[in-house]
Backbone as CSV, one residue per row, in Angstrom:
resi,resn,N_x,N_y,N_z,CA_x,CA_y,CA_z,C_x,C_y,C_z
1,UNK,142.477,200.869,152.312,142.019,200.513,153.652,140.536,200.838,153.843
2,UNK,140.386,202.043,153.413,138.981,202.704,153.382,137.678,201.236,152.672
3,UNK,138.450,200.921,151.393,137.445,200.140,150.873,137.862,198.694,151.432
4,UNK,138.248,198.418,151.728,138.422,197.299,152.866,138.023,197.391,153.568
5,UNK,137.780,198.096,154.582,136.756,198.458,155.595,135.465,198.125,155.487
6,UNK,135.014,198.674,153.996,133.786,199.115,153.933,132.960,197.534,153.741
7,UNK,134.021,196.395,152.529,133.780,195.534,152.185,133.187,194.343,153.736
8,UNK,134.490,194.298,154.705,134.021,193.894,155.693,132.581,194.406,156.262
9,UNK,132.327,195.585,156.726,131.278,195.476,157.066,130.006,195.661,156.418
10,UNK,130.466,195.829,155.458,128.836,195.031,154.569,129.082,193.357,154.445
11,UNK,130.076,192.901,154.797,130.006,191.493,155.060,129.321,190.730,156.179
12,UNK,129.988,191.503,157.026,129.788,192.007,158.306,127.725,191.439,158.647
13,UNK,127.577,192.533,158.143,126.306,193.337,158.510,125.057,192.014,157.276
14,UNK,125.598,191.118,156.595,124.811,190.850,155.630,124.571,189.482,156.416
15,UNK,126.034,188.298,157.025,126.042,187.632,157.448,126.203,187.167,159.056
16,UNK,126.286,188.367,160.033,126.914,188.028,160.788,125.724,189.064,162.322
17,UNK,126.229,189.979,161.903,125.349,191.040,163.020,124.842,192.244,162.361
18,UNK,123.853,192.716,162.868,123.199,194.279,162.215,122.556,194.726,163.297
19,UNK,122.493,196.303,163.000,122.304,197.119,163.750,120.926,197.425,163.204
20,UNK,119.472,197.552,164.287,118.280,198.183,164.003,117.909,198.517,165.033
21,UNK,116.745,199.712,164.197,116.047,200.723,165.130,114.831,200.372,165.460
22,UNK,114.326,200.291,166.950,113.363,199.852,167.186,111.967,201.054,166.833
23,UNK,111.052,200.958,166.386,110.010,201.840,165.823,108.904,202.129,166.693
24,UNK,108.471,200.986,167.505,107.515,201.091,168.326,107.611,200.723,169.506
25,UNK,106.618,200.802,171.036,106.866,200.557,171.737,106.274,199.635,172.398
26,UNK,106.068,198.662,171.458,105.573,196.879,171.830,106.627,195.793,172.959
27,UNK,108.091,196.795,172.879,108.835,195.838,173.484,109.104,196.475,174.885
28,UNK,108.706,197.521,175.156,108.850,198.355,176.397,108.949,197.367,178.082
29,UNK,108.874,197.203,178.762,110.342,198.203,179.048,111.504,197.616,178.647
30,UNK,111.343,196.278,178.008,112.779,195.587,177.208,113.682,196.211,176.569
31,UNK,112.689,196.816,175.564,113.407,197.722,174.734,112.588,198.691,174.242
32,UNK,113.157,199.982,174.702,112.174,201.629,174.264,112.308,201.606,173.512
33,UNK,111.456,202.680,172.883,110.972,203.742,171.438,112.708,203.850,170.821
34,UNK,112.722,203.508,169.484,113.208,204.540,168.988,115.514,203.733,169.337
35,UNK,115.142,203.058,170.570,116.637,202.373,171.287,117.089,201.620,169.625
36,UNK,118.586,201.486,169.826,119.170,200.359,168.553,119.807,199.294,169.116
37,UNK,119.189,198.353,168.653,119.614,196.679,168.936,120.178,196.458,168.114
38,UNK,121.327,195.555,168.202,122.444,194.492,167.808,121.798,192.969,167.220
39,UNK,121.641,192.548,166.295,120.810,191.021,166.041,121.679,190.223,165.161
40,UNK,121.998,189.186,166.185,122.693,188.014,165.493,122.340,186.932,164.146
41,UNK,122.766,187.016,163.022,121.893,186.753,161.865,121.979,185.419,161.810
42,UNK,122.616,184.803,162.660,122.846,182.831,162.850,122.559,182.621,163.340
43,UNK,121.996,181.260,163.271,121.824,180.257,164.720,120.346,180.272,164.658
44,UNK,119.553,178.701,165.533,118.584,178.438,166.022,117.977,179.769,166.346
45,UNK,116.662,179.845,166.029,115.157,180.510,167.109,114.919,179.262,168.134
46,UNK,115.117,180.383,169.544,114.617,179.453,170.686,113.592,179.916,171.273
47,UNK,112.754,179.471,172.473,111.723,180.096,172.854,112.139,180.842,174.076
48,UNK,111.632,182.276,174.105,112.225,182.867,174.747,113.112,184.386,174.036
49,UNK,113.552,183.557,172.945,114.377,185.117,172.426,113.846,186.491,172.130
50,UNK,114.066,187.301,171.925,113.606,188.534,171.294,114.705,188.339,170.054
51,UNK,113.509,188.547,168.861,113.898,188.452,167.522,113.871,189.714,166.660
52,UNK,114.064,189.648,165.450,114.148,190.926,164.642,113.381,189.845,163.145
53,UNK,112.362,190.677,162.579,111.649,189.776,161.769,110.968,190.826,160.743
54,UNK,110.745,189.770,159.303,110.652,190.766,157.907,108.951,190.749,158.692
55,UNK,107.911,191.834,158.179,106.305,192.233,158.633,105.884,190.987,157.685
56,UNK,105.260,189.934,158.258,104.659,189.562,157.954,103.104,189.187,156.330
57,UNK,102.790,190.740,157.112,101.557,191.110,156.516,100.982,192.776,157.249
58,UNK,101.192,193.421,156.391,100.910,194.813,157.259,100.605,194.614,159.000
59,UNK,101.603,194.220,159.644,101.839,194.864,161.269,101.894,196.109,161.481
60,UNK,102.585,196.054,160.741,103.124,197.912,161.286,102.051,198.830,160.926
61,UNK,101.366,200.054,161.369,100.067,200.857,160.885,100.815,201.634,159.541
62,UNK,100.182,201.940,159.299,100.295,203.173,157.712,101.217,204.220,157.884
63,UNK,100.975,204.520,159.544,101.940,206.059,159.748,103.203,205.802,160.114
64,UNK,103.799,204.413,160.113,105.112,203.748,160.335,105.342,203.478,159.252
65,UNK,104.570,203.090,158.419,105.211,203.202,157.078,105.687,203.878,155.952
66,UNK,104.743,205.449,156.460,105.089,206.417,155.574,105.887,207.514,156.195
67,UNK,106.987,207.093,157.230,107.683,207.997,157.440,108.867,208.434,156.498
68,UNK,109.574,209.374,156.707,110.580,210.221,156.092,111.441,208.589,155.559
69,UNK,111.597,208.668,154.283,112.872,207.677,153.620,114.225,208.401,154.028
70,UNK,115.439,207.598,154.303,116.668,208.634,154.259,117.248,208.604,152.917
71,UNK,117.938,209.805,153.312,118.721,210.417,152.124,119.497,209.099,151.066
72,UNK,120.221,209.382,150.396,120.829,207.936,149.676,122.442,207.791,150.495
73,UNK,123.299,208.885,151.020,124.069,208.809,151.809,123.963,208.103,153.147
74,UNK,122.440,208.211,154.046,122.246,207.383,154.768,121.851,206.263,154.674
75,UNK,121.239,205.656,153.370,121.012,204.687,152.912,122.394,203.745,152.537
76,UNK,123.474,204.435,152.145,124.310,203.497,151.704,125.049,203.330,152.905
77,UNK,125.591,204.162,154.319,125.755,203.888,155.138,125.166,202.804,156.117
78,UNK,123.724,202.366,155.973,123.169,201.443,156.299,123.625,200.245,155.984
79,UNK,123.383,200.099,154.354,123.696,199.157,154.160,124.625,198.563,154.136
80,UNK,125.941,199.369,154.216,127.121,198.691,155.082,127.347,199.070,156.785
81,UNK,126.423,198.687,157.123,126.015,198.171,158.974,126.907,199.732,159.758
82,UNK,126.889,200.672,158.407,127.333,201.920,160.074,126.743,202.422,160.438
83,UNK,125.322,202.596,159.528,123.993,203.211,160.947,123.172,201.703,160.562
84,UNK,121.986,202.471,161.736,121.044,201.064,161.923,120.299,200.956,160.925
85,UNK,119.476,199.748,161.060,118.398,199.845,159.538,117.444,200.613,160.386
86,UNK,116.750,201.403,159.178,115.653,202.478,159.457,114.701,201.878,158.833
87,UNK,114.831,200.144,158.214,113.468,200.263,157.602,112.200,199.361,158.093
88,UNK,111.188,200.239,157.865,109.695,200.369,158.597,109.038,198.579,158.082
89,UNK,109.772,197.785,157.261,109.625,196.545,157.261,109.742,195.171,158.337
90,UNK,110.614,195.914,159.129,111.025,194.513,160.201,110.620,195.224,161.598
91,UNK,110.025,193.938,162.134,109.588,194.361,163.312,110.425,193.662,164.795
92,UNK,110.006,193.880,166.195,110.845,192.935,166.994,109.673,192.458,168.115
93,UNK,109.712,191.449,168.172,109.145,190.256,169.216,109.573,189.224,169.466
94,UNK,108.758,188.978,170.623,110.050,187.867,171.806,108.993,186.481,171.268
95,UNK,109.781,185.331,171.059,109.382,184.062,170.679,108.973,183.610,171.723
96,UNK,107.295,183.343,171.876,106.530,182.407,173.016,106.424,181.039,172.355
97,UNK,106.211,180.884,170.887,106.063,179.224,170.802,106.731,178.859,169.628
98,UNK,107.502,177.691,169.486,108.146,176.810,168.536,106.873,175.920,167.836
99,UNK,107.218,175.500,166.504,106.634,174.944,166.020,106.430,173.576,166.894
100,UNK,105.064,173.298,166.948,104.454,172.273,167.568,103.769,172.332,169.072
101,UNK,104.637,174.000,169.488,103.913,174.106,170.926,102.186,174.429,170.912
102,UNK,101.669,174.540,172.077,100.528,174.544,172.046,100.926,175.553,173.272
103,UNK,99.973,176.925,172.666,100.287,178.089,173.742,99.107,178.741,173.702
104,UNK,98.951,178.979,174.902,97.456,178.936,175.752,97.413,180.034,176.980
105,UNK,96.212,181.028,176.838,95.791,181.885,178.516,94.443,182.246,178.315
106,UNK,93.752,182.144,179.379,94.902,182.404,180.727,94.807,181.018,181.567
107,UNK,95.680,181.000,182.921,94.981,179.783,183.867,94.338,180.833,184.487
108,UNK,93.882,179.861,185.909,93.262,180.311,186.438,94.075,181.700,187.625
109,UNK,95.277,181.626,187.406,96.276,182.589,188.161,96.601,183.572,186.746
110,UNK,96.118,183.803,185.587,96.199,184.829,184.587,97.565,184.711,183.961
111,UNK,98.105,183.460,183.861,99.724,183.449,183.499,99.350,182.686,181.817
112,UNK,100.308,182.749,181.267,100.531,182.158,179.567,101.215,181.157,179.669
113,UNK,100.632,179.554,178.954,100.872,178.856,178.994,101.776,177.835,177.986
114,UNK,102.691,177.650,178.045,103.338,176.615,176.594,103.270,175.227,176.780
115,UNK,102.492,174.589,175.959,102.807,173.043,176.514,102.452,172.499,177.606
116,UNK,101.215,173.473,178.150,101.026,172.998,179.722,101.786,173.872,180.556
117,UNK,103.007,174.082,180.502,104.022,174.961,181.721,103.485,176.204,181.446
118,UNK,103.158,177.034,182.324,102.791,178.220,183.033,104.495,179.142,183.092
119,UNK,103.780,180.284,182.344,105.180,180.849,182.742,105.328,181.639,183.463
120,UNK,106.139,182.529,183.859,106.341,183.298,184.943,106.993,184.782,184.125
121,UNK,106.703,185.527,183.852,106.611,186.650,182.657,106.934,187.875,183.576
122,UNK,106.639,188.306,185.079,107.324,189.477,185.377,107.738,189.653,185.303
123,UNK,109.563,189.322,184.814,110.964,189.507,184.420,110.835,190.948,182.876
124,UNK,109.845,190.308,182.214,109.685,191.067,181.138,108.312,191.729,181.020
125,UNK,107.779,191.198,181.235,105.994,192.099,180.979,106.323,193.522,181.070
126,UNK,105.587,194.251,180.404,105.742,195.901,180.875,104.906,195.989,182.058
127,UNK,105.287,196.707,183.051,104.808,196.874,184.481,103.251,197.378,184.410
128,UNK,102.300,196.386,185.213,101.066,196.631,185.314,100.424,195.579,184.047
129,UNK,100.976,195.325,182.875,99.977,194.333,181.968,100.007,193.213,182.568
130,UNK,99.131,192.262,181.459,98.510,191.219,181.982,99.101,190.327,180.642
131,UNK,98.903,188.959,181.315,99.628,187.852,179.963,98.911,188.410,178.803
132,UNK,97.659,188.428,178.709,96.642,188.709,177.917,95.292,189.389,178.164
133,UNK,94.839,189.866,177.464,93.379,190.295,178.003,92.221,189.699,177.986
134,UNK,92.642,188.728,176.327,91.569,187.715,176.505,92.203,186.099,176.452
135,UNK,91.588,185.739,176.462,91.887,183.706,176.822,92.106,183.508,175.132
136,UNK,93.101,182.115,174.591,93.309,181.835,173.538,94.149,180.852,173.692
137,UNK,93.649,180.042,172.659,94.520,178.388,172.245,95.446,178.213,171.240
138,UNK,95.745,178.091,171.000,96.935,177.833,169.524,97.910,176.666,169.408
139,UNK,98.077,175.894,168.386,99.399,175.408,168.249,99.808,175.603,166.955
140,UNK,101.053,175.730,167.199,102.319,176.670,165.769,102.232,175.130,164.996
141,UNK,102.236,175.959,163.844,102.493,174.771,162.796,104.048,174.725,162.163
142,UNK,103.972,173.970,161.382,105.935,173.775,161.299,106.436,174.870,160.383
143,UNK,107.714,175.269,160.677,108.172,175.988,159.955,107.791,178.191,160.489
144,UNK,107.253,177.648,161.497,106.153,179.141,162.014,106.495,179.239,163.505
145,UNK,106.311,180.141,163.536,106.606,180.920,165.118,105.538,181.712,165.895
146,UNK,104.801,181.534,166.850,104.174,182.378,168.145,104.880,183.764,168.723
147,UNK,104.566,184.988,167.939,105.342,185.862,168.849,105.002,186.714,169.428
148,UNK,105.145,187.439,170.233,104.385,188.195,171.386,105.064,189.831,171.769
149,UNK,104.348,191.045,171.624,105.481,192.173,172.717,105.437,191.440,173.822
150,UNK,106.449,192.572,174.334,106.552,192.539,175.759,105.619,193.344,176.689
151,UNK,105.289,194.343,175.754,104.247,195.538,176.546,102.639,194.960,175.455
152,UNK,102.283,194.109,176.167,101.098,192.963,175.537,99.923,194.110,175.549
153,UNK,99.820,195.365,176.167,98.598,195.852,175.484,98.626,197.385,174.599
154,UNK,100.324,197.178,174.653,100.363,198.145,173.025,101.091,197.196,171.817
155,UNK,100.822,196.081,171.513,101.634,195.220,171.003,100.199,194.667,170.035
156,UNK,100.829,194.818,168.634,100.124,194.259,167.868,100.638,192.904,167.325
157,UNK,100.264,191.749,168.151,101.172,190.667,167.498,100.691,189.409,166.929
158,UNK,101.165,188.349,167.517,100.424,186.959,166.389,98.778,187.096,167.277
159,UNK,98.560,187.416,168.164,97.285,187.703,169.187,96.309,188.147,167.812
160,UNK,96.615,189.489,167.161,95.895,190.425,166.504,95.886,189.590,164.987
161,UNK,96.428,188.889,164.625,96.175,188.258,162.716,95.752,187.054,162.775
162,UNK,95.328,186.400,163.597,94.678,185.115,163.092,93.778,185.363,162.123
163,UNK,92.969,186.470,162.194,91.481,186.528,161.357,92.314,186.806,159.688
164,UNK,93.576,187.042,159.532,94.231,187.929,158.706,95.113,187.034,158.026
165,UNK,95.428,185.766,158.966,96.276,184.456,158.392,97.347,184.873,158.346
166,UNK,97.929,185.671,159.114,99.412,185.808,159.388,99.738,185.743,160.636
167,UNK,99.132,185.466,161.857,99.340,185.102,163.211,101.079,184.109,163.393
168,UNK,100.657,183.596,162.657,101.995,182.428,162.381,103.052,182.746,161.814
169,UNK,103.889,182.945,162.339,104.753,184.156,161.589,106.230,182.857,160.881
170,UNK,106.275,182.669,159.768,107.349,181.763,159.167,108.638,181.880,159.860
171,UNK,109.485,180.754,159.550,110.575,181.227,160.098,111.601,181.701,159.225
172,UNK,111.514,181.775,158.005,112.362,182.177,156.780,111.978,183.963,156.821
173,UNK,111.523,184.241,157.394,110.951,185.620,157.607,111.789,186.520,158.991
174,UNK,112.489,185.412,159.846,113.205,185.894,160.832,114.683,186.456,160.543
175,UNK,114.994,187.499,160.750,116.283,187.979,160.489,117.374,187.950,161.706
176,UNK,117.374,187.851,162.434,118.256,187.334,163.568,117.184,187.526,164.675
177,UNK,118.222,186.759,165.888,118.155,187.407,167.541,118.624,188.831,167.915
178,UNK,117.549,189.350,168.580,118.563,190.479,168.684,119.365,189.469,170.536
179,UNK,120.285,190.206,170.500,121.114,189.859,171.307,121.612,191.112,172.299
180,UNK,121.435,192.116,172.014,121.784,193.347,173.371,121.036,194.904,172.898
181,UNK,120.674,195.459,173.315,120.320,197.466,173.102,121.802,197.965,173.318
182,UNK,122.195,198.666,172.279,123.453,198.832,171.941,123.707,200.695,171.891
183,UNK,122.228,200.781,171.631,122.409,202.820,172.227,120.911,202.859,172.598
184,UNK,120.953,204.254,173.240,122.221,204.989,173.969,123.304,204.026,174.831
185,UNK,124.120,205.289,174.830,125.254,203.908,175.895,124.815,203.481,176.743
186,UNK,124.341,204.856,177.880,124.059,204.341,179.141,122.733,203.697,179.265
187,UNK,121.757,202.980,178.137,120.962,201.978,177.912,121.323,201.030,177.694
188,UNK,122.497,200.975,177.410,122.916,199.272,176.925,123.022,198.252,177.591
189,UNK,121.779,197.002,177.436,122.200,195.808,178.281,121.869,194.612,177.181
190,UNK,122.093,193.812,177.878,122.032,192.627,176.892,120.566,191.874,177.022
191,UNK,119.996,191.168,175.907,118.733,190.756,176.205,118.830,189.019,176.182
192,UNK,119.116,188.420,177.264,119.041,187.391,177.429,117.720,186.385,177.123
193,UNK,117.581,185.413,177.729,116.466,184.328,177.240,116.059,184.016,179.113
194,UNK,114.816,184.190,179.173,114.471,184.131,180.719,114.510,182.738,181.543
195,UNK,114.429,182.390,181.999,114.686,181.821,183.219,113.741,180.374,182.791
196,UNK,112.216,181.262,182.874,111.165,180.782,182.771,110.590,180.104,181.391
197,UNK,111.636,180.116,180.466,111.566,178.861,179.317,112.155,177.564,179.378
198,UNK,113.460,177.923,180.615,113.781,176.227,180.895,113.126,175.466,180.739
199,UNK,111.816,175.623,181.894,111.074,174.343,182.214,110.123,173.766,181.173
200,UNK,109.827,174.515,179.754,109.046,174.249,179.052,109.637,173.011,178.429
201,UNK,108.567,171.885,178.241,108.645,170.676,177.509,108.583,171.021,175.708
202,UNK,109.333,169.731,174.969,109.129,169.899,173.701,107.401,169.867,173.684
203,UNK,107.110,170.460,172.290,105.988,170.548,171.370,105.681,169.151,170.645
204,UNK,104.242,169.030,170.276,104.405,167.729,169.440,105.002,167.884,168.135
205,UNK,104.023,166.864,167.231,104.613,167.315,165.912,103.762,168.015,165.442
206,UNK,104.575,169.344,165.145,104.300,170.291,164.137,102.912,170.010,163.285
207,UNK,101.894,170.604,163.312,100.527,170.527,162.312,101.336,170.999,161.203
208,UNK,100.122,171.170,159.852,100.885,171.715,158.687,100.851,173.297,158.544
209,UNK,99.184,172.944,159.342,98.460,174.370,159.544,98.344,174.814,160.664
210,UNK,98.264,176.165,161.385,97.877,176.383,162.876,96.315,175.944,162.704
211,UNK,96.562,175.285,164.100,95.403,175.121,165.132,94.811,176.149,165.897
212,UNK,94.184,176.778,165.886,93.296,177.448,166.807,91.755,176.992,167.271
213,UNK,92.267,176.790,168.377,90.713,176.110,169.851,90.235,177.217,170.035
214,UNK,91.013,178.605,171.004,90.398,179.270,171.137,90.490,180.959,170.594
215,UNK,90.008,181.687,170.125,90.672,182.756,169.204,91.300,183.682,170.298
216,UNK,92.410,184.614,169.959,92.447,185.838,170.592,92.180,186.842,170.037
217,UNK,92.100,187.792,170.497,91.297,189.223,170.103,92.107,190.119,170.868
218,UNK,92.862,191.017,170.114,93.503,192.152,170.746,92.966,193.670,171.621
């Protein structure tokens, strides 16, 4: 039974759902320091989600990377999905643009733009930031994703690598949605898709390469 168990949820955990630890606090107040999210390893990227994704290209700083490794007991517990992943490789940000959108700030009311539609971001922004600090143009090229924190001025995201050529983050690089904060208990809610992506229109077609009109600068 024991190894039956175990088989499922490394099945579990390889194809289906996994448990990770959030490292930084780019997603605040969505999701705190340190909280463990639930991420669905199927299905479409939509705009709007909060994702779970392999680093790109050094995101993460040096001192996230050289923290404590766990033991090999917690390591093999990981890897069959009974603790969270601890590793300093995958990061989490919420999807602002699909391949082909063209995503843009500020207007003239300081809001972030997809496709023309203006969004409406207080639902999630961390309290007191701003869409952005500085103005910037972009459209995602195919196969690539626009992604953004939620707490936009401790958030190192596609904003900060254009100069670095990883702004564009692939989509073979995405490891699920996360789908809810799963501890502590009495933290647990689910992370839905806002309101304020309905109204966004499709993207054209996909460039091969990103476009950038206007740069951002973190």
């Amino acid at each position: 039974m024991v190894v039956t168990a175990l088989v499922f949820a490394t099945l579990l955990r390889a194809f289906v759902v996994q448990a990770f630890t959030v490292p930084t606090g780019s997603m605040e107040d969505t999701i705190l320091r340190h909280q463990r999210i639930v991420v669905q390893k199927f299905g479409d990227v939509e705009r709007g989600e909060v994702v779970v994704f392999e680093d790109p290209g050094r995101w993460l700083g040096a001192a996230l990377r050289t923290a404590e490794d766990p033991n090999l007991l917690e390591r093999g517990l990981q890897f069959v999905g009974v603790l969270p992943s601890s590793a300093t490789e995958h990061l989490v940000k919420r999807v602002i643009g699909l391949p082909g959108d063209t995503v843009s700030c500020c207007d003239r009311e300081g809001r972030m733009s997809v496709n023309g539609t203006p969004l409406e971001e207080s639902s999630y922004l961390f309290p007191g930031d701003v869409a952005s600090r500085t103005d910037f143009e972009v459209v995602v090229p195919q196969d690539a994703l626009w992604l953004m924190g939620d707490h936009r001025s401790d958030s190192g995201d596609s904003r900060c690598h254009v100069d670095d050529g990883t702004a564009f983050v692939p989509l073979d690089l995405v490891t699920g949605r996360a789908l809810a904060v799963a501890w502590p208990f009495d933290e647990a809610h689910g992370l839905g898709v806002p309101d304020t992506f309905d109204a966004v229109p499709d993207g054209g077609v996909p460039p091969a390469k990103g476009e950038v009109t206007r740069v951002p600068r973190c």
